[in-house]
N, C-alpha and C positions, 0 to 999 in steps of 0.2 A: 117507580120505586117510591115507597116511605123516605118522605123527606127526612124523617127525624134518622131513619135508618141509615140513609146515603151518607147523612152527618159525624153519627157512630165510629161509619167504617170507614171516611177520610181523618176522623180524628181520632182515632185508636191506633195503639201502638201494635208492634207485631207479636205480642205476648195476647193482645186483646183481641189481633184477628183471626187466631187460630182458637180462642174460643168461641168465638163468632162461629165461627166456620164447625165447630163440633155441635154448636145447640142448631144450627140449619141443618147440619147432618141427621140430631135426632130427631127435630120436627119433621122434618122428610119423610123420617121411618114411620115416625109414628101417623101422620097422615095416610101414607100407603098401608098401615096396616087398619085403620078405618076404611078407607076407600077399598080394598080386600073384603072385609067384613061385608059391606053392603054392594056388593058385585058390581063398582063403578072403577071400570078394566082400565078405562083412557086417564082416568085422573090417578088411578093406581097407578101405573105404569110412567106416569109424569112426576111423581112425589118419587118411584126409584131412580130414575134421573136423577134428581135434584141432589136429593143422596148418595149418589154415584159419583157425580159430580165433585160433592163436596168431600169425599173421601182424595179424589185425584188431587185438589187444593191441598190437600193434607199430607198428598204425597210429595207433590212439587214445594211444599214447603219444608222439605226434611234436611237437611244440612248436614251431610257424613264428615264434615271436615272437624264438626264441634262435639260429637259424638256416635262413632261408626259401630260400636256396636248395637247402642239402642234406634238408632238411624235402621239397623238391619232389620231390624229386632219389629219395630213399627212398620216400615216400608211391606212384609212380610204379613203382617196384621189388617195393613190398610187394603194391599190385592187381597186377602183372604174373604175382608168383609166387601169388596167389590164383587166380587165373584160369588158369594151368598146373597148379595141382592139380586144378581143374574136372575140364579135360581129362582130366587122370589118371586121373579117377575114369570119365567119362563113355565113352573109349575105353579103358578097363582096359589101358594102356600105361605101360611102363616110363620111357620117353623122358623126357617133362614131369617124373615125381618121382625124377628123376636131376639134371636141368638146375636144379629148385627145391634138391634136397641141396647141390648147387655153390655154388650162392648164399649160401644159407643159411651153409654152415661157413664161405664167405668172410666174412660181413658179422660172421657168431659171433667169427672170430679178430682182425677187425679190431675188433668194440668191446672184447676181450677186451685188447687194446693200448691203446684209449683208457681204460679202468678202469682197467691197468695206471699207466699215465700220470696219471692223476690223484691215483688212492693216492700216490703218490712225491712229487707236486704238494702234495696235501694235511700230509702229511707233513715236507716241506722249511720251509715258513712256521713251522711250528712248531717247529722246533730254530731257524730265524734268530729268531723272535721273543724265545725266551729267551738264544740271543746278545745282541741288541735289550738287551733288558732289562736285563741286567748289566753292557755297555758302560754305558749311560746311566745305570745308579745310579752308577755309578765317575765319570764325567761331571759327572751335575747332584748327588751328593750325594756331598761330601768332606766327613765330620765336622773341625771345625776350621779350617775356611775361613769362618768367620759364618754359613752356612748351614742349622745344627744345628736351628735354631726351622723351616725349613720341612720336616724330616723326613717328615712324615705326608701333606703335599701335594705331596712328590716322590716316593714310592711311589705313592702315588694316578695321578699323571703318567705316571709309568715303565710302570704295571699296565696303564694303560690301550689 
């Protein structure tokens, strides 16, 4: 494996590896659908693996407990587009790993908005929280109002 690769995917989060795992999906496809074109059966038939593969990743990573209808909803999507790679393979036809590439870059660019969307997410708590912060030390700790002896358990307060 790609050193750099290996690196990636130990230090990617699980938002990062199920993009991962969508763009090897579509390089798969799209590989098999060149190695189709030029009647190279064994390397065809090895990129719908890969792609096969990477759909069942896809399905082992679905989590019904954080949202079971769209859990249904994908799970449903991802055998559909397994089982049109089948065909692909089985009727050495373009059609199927055309119809799966479609899919695929759709569901690619839409978690690629939802990652988006969460970065930004994650990111915003964190400047309000040290907003937060500094509001309420100015707040709960005015040296000079009798307050001064609780110093150390309004930091504590604040931090927390």
């Amino acid at each position: 494996m790609n050193p750099y690769l290996e690196q990636t995917i130990l230090n990617a989060d699980p938002i990062e590896l199920i993009g991962l795992v969508y763009r090897r999906a579509i390089s798969s496809v799209r590989d098999a659908r060149v190695h189709l074109e030029q009647k190279r059966i064994a390397k065809r038939s090895a990129a719908i693996v890969r792609a096969y593969l990477a759909l069942g990743e896809l399905l082992a990573s679905l989590r019904p407990e954080a949202a079971p209808e769209l859990t249904k909803r994908l799970c449903g999507l991802y055998v559909y587009m397994q089982q049109r790679l089948l065909d692909a393979n089985m009727q050495q036809a373009d059609r199927p790993l055309a119809e799966v590439l479609g899919l695929l870059i759709t569901l690619e660019e839409g978690w690629t908005g939802v990652a988006a969307q969460l970065a930004t997410k994650k990111e915003v708590p964190a400047e309000q929280e040290e907003i937060f912060r500094e509001e309420n030390t100015q707040k709960w700790y005015q040296p000079g109002h009798g307050n001064a002896g609780n110093e150390a358990a309004s930091r504590v307060a604040v931090s927390a």
